[in-house]
C-alpha positions as CSV (number, residue, x, y, z in Angstrom):
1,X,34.7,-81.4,12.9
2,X,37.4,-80.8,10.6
3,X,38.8,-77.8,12.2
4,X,39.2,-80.2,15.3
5,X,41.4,-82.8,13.9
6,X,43.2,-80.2,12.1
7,X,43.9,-78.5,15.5
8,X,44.7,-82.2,17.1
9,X,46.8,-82.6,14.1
10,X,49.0,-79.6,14.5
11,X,48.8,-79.9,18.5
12,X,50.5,-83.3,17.6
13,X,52.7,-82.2,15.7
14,X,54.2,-79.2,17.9
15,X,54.6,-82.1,20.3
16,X,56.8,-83.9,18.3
17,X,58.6,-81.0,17.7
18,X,58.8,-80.1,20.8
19,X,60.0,-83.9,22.0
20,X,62.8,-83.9,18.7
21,X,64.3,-80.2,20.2
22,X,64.7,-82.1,23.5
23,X,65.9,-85.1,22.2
24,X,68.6,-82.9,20.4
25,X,69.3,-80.7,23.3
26,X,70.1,-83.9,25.1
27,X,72.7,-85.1,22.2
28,X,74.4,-81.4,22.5
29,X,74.8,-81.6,26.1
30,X,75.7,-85.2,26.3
31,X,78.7,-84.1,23.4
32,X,79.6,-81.4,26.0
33,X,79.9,-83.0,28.9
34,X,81.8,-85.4,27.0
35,X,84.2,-83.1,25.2
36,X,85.0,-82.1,29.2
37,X,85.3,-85.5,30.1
38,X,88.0,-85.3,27.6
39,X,89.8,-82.4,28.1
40,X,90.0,-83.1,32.1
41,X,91.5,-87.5,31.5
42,X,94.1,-85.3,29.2
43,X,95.4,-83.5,32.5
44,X,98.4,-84.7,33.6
45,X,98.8,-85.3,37.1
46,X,102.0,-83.8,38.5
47,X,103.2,-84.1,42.1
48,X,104.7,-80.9,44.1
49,X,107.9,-81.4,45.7
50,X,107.3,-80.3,49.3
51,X,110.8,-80.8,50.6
52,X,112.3,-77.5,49.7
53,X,109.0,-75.6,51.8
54,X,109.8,-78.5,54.6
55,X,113.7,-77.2,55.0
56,X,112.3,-73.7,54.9
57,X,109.6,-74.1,57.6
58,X,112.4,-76.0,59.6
59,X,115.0,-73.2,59.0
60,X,112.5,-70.0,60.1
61,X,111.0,-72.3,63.1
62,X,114.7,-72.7,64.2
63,X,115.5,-68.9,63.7
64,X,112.0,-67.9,66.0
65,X,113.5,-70.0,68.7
66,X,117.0,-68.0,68.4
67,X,115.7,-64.8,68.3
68,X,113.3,-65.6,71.3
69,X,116.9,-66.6,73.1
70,X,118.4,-63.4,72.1
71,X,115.0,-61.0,73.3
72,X,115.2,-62.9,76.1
73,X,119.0,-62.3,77.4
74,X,118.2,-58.5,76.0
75,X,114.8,-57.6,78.3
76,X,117.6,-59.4,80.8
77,X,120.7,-57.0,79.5
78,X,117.7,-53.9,80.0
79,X,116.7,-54.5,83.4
80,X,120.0,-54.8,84.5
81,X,121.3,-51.7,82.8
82,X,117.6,-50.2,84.7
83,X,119.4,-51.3,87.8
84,X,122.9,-49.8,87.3
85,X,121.2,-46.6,86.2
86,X,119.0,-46.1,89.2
87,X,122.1,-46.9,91.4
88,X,123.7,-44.2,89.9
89,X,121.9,-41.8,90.6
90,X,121.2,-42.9,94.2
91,X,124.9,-42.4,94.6
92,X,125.4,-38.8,92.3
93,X,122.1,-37.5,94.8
94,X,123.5,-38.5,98.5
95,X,126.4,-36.3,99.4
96,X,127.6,-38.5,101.7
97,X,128.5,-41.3,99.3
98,X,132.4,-41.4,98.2
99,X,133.1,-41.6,94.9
């Protein structure tokens, strides 16, 4: 019978052991999490100034538009210069065509 209780005595007492390391592991994290609690309320909270990326935005949006204009009158420019070109040499391969 002894050998029993001494068993349930050391069974007990790995328990408690066991239930102090917990306890303990608890405190550890609980000091973690609030040491990051800390470190993060100690940020300082700045604001970005989106105005200068605003003008920017405004400025290229306004230069797409121009160059669109200017592709546009040059595919315009090219087909007409297509034009002159064929009509040139319609009139360079008919004899009959003064010059």
């Amino acid at each position: 019978m002894g050998k029993f209780k001494l068993k349930d005595q050391l069974a007990g007492i790995a328990a408690l052991i066991a239930a102090i390391v917990a306890i303990g592991g608890g405190f550890v994290k609980y000091g973690e999490i609030t040491t990051q609690l800390e470190a993060l309320s100690n940020i300082k909270q700045e604001t970005v100034n989106l105005a200068p990326l605003d003008k920017k935005i405004t400025d290229n949006g306004q230069k797409i538009a121009d160059n669109s204009k200017s592709s546009a009158v040059n595919a315009t420019e090219i087909e007409l210069l297509k034009l002159q070109i064929e009509e040139i040499k319609i009139n360079t391969s008919n004899p009959l065509s003064t010059q």
